[in-house]
C-alpha positions in Angstrom: 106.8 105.3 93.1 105.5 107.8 95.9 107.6 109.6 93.8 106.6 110.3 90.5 109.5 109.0 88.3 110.0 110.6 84.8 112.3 107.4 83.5 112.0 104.1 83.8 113.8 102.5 87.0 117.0 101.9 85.4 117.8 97.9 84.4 120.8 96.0 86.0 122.9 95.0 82.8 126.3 96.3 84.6 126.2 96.0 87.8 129.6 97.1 88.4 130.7 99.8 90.8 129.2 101.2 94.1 126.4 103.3 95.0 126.2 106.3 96.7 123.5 108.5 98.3 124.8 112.5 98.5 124.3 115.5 100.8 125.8 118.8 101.5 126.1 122.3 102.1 124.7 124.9 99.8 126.9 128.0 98.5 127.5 130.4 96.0 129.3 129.4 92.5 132.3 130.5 91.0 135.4 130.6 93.7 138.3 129.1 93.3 137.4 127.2 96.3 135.0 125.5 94.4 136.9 123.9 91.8 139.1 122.5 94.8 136.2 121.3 96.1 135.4 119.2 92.9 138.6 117.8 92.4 137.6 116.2 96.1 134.5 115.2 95.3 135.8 113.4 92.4 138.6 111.8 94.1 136.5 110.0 96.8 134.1 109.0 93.8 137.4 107.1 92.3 138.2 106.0 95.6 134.6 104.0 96.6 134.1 103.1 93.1 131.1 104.7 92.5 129.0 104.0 89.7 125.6 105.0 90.5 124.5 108.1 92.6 121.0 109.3 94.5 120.6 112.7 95.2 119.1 116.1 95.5 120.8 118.9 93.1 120.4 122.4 95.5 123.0 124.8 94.7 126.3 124.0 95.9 127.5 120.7 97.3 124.7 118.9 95.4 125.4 120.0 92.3 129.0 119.9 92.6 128.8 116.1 93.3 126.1 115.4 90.4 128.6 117.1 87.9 131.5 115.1 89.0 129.3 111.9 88.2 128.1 112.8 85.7 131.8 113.3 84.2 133.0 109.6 85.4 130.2 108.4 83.7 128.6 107.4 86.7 124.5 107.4 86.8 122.7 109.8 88.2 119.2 110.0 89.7 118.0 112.9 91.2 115.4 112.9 94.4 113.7 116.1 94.8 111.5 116.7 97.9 108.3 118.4 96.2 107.2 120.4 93.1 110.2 121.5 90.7 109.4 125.2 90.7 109.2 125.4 94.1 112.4 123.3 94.8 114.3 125.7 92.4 113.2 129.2 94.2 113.9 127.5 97.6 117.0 125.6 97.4 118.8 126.3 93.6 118.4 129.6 92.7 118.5 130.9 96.6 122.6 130.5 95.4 122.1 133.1 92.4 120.6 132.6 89.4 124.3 131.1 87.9 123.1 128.0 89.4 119.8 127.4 87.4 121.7 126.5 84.3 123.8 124.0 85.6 120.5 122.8 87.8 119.1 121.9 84.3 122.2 120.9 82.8 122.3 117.8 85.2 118.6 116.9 85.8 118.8 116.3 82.0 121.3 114.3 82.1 119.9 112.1 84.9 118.4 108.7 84.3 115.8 109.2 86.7 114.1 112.2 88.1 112.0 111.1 91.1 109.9 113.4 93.6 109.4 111.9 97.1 105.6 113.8 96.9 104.7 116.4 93.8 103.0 118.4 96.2 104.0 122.3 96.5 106.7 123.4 99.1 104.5 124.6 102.5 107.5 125.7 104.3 107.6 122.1 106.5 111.5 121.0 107.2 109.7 117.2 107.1 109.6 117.6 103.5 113.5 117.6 103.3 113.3 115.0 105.9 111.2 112.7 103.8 113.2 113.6 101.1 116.7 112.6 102.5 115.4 109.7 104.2 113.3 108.2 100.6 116.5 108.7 98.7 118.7 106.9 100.9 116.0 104.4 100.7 116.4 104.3 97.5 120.0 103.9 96.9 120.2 101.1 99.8 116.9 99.4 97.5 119.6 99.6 94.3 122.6 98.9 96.2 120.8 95.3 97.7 119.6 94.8 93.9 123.2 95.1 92.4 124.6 93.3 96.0 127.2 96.5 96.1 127.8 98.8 99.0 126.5 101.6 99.6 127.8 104.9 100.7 127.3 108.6 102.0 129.5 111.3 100.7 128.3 114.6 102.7 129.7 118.2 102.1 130.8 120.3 105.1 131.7 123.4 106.7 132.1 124.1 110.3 131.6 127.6 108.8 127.6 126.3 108.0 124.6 125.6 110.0 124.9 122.3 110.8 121.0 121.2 111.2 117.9 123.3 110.2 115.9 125.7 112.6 114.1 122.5 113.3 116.7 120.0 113.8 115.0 117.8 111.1 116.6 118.9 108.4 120.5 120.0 107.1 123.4 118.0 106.4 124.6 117.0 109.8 120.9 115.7 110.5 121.2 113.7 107.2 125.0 112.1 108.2 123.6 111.2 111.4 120.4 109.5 110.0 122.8 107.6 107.5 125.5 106.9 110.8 122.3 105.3 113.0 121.7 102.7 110.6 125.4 101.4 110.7 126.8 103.2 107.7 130.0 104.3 106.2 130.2 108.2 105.6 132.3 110.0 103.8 133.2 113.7 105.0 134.7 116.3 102.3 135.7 119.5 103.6 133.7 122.0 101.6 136.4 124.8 101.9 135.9 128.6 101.7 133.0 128.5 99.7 130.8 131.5 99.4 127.3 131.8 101.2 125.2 134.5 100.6 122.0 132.6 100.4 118.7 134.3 99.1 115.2 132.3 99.8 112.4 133.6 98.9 109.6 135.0 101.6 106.7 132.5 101.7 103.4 133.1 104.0 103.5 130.6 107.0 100.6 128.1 106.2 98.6 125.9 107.7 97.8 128.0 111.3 97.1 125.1 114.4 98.3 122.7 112.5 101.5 120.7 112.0 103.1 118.3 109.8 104.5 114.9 110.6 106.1 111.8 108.3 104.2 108.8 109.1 103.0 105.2 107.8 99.3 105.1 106.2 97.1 102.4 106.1 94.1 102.1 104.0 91.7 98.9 103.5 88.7 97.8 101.8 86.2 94.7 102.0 85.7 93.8 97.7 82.1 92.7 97.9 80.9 94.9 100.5 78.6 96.2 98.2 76.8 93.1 97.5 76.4 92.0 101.1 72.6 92.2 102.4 70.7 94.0 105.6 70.8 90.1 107.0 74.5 90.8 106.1 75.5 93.3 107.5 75.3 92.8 111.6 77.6 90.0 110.7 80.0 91.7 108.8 80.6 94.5 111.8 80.9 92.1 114.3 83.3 89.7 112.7 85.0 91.5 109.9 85.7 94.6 111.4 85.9 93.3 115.2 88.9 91.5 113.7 90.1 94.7 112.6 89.9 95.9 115.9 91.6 93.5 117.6 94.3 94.0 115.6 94.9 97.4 115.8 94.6 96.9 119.4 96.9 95.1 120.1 99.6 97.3 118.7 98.9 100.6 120.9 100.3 103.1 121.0 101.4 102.5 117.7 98.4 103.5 116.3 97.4 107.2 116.3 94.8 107.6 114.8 92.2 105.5 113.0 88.9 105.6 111.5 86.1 103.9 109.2 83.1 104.1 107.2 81.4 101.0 105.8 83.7 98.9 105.0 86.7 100.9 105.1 89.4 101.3 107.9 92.3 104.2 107.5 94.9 104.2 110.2 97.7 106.2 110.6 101.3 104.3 112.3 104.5 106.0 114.0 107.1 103.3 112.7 107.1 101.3 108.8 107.9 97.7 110.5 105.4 98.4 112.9 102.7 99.2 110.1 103.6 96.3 107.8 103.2 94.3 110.7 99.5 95.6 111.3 98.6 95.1 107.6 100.0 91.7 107.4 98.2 90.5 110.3 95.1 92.3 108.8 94.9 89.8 106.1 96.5 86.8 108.4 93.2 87.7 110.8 90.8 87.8 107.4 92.4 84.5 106.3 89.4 82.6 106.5 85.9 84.7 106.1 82.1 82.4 106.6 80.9 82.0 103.5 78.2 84.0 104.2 80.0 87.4 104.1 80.8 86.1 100.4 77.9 87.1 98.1 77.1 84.2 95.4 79.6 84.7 92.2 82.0 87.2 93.8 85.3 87.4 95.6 85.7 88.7 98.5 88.1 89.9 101.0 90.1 92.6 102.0 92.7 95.1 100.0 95.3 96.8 102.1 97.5 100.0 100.4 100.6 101.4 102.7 102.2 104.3 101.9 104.8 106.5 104.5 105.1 110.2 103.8 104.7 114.0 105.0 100.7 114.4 106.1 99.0 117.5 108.2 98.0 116.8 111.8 95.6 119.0 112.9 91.8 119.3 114.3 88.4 118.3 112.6 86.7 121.3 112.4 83.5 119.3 112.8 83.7 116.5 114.8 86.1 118.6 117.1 88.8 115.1 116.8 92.4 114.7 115.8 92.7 114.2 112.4 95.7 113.2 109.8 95.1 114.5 106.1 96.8 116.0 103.6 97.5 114.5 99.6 99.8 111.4 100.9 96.8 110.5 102.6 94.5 110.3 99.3 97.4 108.4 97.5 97.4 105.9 100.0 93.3 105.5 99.0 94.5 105.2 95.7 96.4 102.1 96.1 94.3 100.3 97.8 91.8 99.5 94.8 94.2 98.2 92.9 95.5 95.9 95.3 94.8 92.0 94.9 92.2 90.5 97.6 93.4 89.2 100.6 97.1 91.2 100.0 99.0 93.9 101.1 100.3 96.6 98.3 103.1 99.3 99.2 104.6 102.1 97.8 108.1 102.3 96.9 109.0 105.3 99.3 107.1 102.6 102.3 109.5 99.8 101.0 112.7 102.4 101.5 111.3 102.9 104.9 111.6 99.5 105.8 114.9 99.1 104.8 115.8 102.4 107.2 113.9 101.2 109.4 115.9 98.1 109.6 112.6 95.7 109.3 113.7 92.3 109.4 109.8 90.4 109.7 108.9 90.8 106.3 109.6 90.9 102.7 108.6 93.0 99.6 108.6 92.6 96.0 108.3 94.6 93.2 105.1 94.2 91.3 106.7 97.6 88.4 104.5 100.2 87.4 100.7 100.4 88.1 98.4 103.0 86.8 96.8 104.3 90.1 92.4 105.4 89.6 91.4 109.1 89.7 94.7 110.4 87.8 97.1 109.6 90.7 99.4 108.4 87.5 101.8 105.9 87.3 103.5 104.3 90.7 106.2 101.6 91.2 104.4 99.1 94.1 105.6 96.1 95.9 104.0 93.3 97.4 104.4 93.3 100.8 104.8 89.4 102.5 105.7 87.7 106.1 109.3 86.5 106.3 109.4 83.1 104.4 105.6 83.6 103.1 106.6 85.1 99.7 105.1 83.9 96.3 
C-alpha cells in the first residue's frame, strides 16, 4: 500500500454484511450527549448491516463510531493521514487527553492500521484530503471484492465548521466527495456535544511553496545501460520521441515532466487520465528494433504510478516549476520492480481510479512487494486496458 499497512489485508472467508467508510465532527468526551450519540451510531450500523468499517479515529465522531463497531463485532481498519504522533497531537488529543486511551484502545483492536503517506504532518489540509479520499477508496476496493454496498455514515452539527479554512478538508467536504460519486450517505445528528478544541501551534512550513494531490508517473528503459554510443542517437529519437508523443497528446493534462537518460517522470491532474498515459506508454513501446536490445538482455520499459500529497514549488537552480516531495521518491521506488513492458500501481492510485470513476482500464492485485532503498513493504496492482488483462 501507499499506505504502510501494519496487518495483512484481511481475507474474504465471510463475506457477510456491508461496508462502510466514516467521518465526523470532533468534540470533547464525557456528556451525556455522547452516549446518545452512540446509541445512534450503533442503530444505523444495525440498520445498513455493516460488517466491515474504514476510517480515521480523531477525537469525537470517529472514535465514537469505531467503538460501536468494534462492539457489533464488526471489523475495523483504521486510515490515518500521516505519522502517528503527529496525528494524535493534531486531531486526538486536541479533544483532551481522555481521548488518547480510547485512541489506543481501538487502533489495537483494528485489523488493519494503514497510513495514506508516513510522512510528518506539515500543516497541508491536502493531507486530510488524501486521507478521506484513499480510505473511501479503500472501502469501495473491499466492498467490490465482497460484491456488498458500500456506505457513508458522517457525524454532524450545524453547531460545527462545516469545511476547513481551506474548503478541502472537514466533514461536509468529505459527504459531498462521497455524494459526487453517486453515493448513499447517512447523516447522524451529533447533538450537544462539547467542543473546546486544543491544537497544538506548529511553524508554517514550506514558504513559496504549496501542496497539491496529484498522479505520478515514473519509467525506466531496462537495458539502457548496455546500449552503445552507435546506440544511443537511436534510442532518443525513437524511444523517447515516442514518449513525447504521448504525453503530447494529452495536454494540459500533463504539468510537468522531465528526464534524464533513460528516465521520464511526469506529474498528471486526474488518475484515469494518468493510467491512460502509462498504458499507452507501453502500447507505443510495444514493438522496439532489435537494435535498442543489447545481445542476451531484455529490454523495455517499467512504468510505477502512484497519486498522493507532493510540494509544488520553484527549482532553485534551474529557476523551473518543479513537483517533489517523498510521494515523489516512492513512485521511483516502484518503478524497478515493475515487470518490462508493464505498468505497476499503488494501492492508494488503484482507489483513485475507482473515485475517479475510471471505466478504460483494469487493475489487479499482484500482494505485497518489498520496494529497494528501505521504502518497505507495499500492496501493488497491475494496471491493464479494458479487456487486456492476464
Amino acid at each position: 500500500m501507499t499506505a504502510e499497512q501494519l496487518e495483512t489485508v484481511p481475507s474474504e472467508t465471510d463475506t457477510r454484511g456491508n461496508v462502510v467508510v466514516f467521518c465526523g465532527h470532533m468534540f470533547n468526551s464525557g456528556s451525556e450527549a455522547e452516549q446518545s450519540l452512540a446509541q445512534r451510531v450503533s442503530n444505523h450500523l444495525e440498520e445498513l448491516e455493516i460488517t466491515v468499517g474504514y476510517g480515521p479515529l480523531a477525537c469525537g465522531a470517529d472514535i465514537v463510531i469505531a467503538e460501536e463497531l468494534l462492539k457489533r463485532g464488526a471489523e475495523l481498519n483504521v486510515v490515518l493521514p500521516f505519522a502517528e504522533e503527529d496525528f494524535i497531537d493534531e486531531s486526538v488529543t486536541s479533544g483532551g487527553h481522555d481521548w488518547a486511551e480510547r485512541y489506543y484502545a481501538c487502533r489495537n483492536a483494528a485489523k488493519t492500521i494503514s497510513f495514506a503517506t508516513p510522512s510528518d504532518y506539515v500543516g497541508d489540509d491536502n493531507q486530510f484530503a488524501y486521507n478521506t479520499l484513499y480510505a473511501m477508496g479503500l472501502a469501495l476496493l473491499r466492498a467490490q471484492k465482497r460484491q456488498c454496498e458500500a456506505f457513508q455514515i458522517a457525524v454532524v452539527s450545524d453547531e460545527f465548521a462545516s469545511f476547513s479554512a481551506t474548503g478541502k478538508a472537514g466533514t461536509k467536504a468529505d459527504m459531498k466527495l462521497w455524494q459526487d460519486l453517486g453515493r448513499h450517505t447517512v447523516t447522524i445528528p451529533a447533538g450537544k456535544v462539547p467542543r473546546n478544541l486544543r491544537f497544538p501551534k506548529r511553524a508554517k512550513i514550506g514558504d513559496g511553496t504549496k501542496r497539491e494531490i496529484r498522479s505520478i508517473i515514473f519509467a525506466d528503459y531496462k537495458g539502457f545501460s548496455r546500449l552503445g554510443e552507435r546506440e544511443l542517437p537511436e534510442f532518443m529519437h525513437l524511444i523517447m520521441g515516442r514518449i513525447a508523443l504521448v504525453l503530447h497528446e494529452h495536454g494540459d493534462h500533463v504539468e510537468f515532466r522531465n528526464t534524464w537518460g533513460d528516465a521520464v517522470y511526469a506529474i498528471v491532474d486526474e488518475p484515469r487520465k494518468a493510467a491512460a498515459i502509462a498504458l499507452a506508454l507501453q502500447e507505443a513501446l510495444d514493438d522496439i528494433p532489435r537494435g535498442l536490445v543489447p545481445s542476451g538482455a531484455v529490454a523495455g520499459m517499467r512504468i510505477g504510478v502512484h497519486y498522493g500529497p507532493i510540494w509544488v514549488g520553484t527549482d532553485r537552480i534551474t529557476g523551473n516549476r518543479l513537483w517533489y516531495g517523498g510521494e515523489v521518491n516512492r513512485t521511483a521506488r516502484i518503478e524497478p520492480v515493475t515487470p518490462v513492458g508493464g505498468v505497476y500501481c499503488t494501492e492508494s492510485f488503484a482507489a483513485a481510479l475507482l473515485m475517479d470513476n475510471c471505466q478504460e482500464c483494469t487493475f489487479t492485485s499482484v500482494g505485497r512487494v518489498l520496494l529497494p532503498k528501505k521504502y518497505g513493504e507495499v500492496e501493488l496492482y497491475r494496471l491493464d486496458s479494458l479487456g487486456e488483462e492476464a
